[in-house]
N, C-alpha and C positions, 0 to 999 in steps of 0.2 A: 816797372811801372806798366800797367796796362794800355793799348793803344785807344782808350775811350772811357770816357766818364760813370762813376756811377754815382748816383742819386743818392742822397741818404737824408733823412733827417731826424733828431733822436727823438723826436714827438708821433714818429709815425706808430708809437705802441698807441694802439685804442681805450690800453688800459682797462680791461677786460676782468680780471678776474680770473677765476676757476671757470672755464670758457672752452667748449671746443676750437675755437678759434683761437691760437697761441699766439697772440700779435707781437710777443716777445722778440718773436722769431726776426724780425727786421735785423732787431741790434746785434742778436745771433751771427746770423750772416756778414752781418760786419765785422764784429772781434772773429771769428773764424777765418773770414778770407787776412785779417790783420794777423791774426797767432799761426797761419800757417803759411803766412808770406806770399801770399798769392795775389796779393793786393798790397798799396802801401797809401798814407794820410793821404797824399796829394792826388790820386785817383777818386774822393770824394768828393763831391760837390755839393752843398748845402740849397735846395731851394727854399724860393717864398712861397707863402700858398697861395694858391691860387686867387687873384683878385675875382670880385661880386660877377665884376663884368663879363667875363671868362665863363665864369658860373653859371651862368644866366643866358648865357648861348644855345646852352643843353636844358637845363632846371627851367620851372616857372616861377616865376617871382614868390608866388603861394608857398611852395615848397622850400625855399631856400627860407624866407622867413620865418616857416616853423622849424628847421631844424636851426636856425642861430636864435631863437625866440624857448625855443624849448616847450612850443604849442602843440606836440605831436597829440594824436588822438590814441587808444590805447589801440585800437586795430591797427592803426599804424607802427607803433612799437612795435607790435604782436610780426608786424609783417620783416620789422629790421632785424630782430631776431637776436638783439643786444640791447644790453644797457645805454638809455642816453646818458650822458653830460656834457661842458663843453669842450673840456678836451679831447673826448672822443669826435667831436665834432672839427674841432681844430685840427685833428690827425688825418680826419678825409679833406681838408683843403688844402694842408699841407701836399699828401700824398700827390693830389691834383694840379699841384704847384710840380709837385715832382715828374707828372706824367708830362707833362707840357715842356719842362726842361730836357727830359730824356728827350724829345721827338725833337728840340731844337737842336742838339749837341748831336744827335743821330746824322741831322741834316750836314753837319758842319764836317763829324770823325768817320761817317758811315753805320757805327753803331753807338749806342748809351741804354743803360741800365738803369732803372729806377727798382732800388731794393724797395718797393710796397707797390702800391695802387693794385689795377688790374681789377676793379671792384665792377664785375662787369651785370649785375642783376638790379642797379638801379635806373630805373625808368623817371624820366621827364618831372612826372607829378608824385613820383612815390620813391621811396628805399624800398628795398628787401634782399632778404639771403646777406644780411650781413653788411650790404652795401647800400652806403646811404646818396651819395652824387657818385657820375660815372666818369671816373679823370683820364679814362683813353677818349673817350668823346668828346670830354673838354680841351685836352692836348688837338686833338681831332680839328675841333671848330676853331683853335686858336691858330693854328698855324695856316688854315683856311684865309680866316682875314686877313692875318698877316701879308697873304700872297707868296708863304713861303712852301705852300702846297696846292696845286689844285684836288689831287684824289689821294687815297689812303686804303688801305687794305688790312684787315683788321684778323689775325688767324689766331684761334681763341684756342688753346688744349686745356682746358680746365676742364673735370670731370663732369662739373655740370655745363649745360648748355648757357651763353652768353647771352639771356632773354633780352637784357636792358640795352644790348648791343644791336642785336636784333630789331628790337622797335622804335629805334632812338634813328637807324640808318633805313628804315625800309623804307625804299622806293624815290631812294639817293643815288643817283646815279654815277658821282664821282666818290665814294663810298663802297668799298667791294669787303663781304662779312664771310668768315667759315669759321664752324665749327665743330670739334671734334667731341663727341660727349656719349655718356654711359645715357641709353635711351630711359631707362627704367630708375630714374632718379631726377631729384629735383633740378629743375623746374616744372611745375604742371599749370598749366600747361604751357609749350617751350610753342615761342614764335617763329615766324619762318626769317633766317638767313637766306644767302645768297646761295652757300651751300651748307646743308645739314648734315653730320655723318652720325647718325645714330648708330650708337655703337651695343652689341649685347650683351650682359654681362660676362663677366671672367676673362676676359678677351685678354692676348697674352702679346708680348713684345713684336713677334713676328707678324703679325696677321694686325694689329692696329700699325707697323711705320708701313707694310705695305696698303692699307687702305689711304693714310695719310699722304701716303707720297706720290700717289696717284693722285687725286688730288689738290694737292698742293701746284701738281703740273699743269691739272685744266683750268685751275686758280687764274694761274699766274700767265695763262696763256691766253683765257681772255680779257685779262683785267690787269695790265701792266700801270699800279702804283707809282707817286711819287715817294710815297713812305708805308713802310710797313712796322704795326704794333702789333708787337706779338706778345701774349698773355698766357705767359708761364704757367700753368697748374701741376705742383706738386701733386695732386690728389686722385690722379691714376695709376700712382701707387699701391700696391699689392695690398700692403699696411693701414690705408687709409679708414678711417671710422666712418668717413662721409661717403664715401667711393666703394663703386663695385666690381673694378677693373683688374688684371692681373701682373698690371709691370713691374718692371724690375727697376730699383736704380740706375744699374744702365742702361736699360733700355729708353728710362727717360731722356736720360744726355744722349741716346745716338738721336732721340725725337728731336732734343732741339735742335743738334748740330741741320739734322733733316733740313728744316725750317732755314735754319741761317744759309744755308749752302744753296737752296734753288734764292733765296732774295739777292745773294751777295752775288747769283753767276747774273743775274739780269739787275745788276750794279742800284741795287733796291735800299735805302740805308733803312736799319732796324732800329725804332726804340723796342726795347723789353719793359716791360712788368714782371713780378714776380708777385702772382694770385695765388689760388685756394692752394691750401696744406693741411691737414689733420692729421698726422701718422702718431700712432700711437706713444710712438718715442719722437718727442719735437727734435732729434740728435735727427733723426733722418730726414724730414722735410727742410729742415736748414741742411742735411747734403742736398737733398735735390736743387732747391733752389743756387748753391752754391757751383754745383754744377753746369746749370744753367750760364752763370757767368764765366766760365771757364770753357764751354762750348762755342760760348762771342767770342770769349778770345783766341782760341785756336783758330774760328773761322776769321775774323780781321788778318790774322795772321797770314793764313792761307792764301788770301786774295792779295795780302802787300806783297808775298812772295812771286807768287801770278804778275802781278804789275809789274816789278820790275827785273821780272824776265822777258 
């Protein structure tokens, strides 16, 4: 059994189609981590989605009521970049139900996993790139009320840049944003984070965890979080159709370990997402993401053994 939850819910497919975005991949990574015993039932945890209220923290009322109304305008479709319906609709408040439980259960075990969300390109009054509401901002705002967080620090490795992240927190000052992203790909235009690391094409394992880890040090040095979301991107991926990066499967897990290992030494609890994937063979971006969960786990591990030594 794993020492932390992970999120699942089987509505989190967008139900997409013939789609570069393979939202299959959720349930993927679920029978995978179950068929190769890596995981077992009782490390799942089923959210709700996310209530209006919650929603509405981040969204403006305008926008929530055309995406449940199904009033979108065509430019607006044009801009999500998918098919509506309402269970595609259901699957982002789900997801945002599930970002929000991750960041609960993080606070409670140190780390949790939400296998979706991480939809980091939707802005306040709009969707785009795929993402229609943004469920680490609403996890974000929720746990704010609650008072079970005052700051948050938001470290984004999706190939593209986290725009909706960007202009959802700027000029938040309990709020701290990085990002790691291929410069010469979408977003256009990309808003300004706290930190930006435009990155140039082909860039290969060595040369992007030493620019990240550097970094992730001046991050964390002046902006010590109560919780850190971290947003998994498969899609720096050597493979990737959306991407124009050079990593290797390992090189992504030594990324996240990266990441897990400066939050966990400055006793930082992590929820995960797991975002963008596109690799040509869906078999690989469900490893990476699978990886991803297996990189938590060694680091939980690491630090339980640390404790009680």
């Amino acid at each position: 059994m794993l020492p932390f939850k992970l999120i699942y819910h089987e509505r989190y497919d967008l139900n997409l189609g013939a789609h570069v975005f393979a939202s299959q991949k959720y349930r993927l990574v679920r029978e995978t981590l179950l068929r190769e015993k890596l995981a077992e039932d009782g490390d799942f945890v089923a959210p709700e989605p996310a209530p209006d209220a919650d929603v509405l923290r981040v969204h403006s009322q305008e926008w929530v009521r055309k995406l449940k109304s199904g009033k979108l305008s065509l430019t607006e479709l044009m801009r999500l970049e998918i098919p509506y319906s309402v269970e595609t609709i259901e699957a982002f408040w789900c997801a945002a139900g599930g970002t929000t439980l991750a960041g609960q259960q993080a606070l409670a075990d140190g780390f949790a996993v939400n296998i979706g969300g991480g939809f980091h390109h939707a802005f306040p009054e709009h969707g785009e790139g795929f993402c229609a509401i943004h469920d680490v901002a609403i996890a974000i705002r929720r746990l704010q009320f609650d008072n079970a967080v005052a700051t948050a620090m938001v470290v984004d490795t999706d190939v593209h840049q986290g725009n909706g992240t960007a202009e959802i927190f700027g000029g938040d000052g309990d709020v701290f944003t990085l990002s790691i992203h291929q410069e010469n790909n979408y977003p256009y235009p990309k808003m300004a984070s706290n930190i930006d690391l435009h990155l140039p094409d082909g860039i290969g394992d060595a040369d992007y965890l030493a620019i990240l880890e550097k970094h992730l040090i001046q991050a964390f040095h002046d902006f010590h979080p109560d919780v850190l979301f971290y947003v998994g991107g498969a899609d720096p991926y050597m493979e990737d159709q959306l991407g124009g990066l050079r990593l290797t499967i390992e090189g992504l897990q030594r990324r996240d370990r990266l990441v897990f290992e400066h939050a966990r030494r400055l006793k930082v609890p992590v929820a995960v997402t797991l975002a963008g994937g596109y690799a040509r063979r869906v078999e690989d971006t469900v490893r990476i993401h699978v990886n991803t969960i297996l990189a938590a786990r060694d680091s939980a591990a690491r630090n339980s053994a640390a404790v009680r030594s």
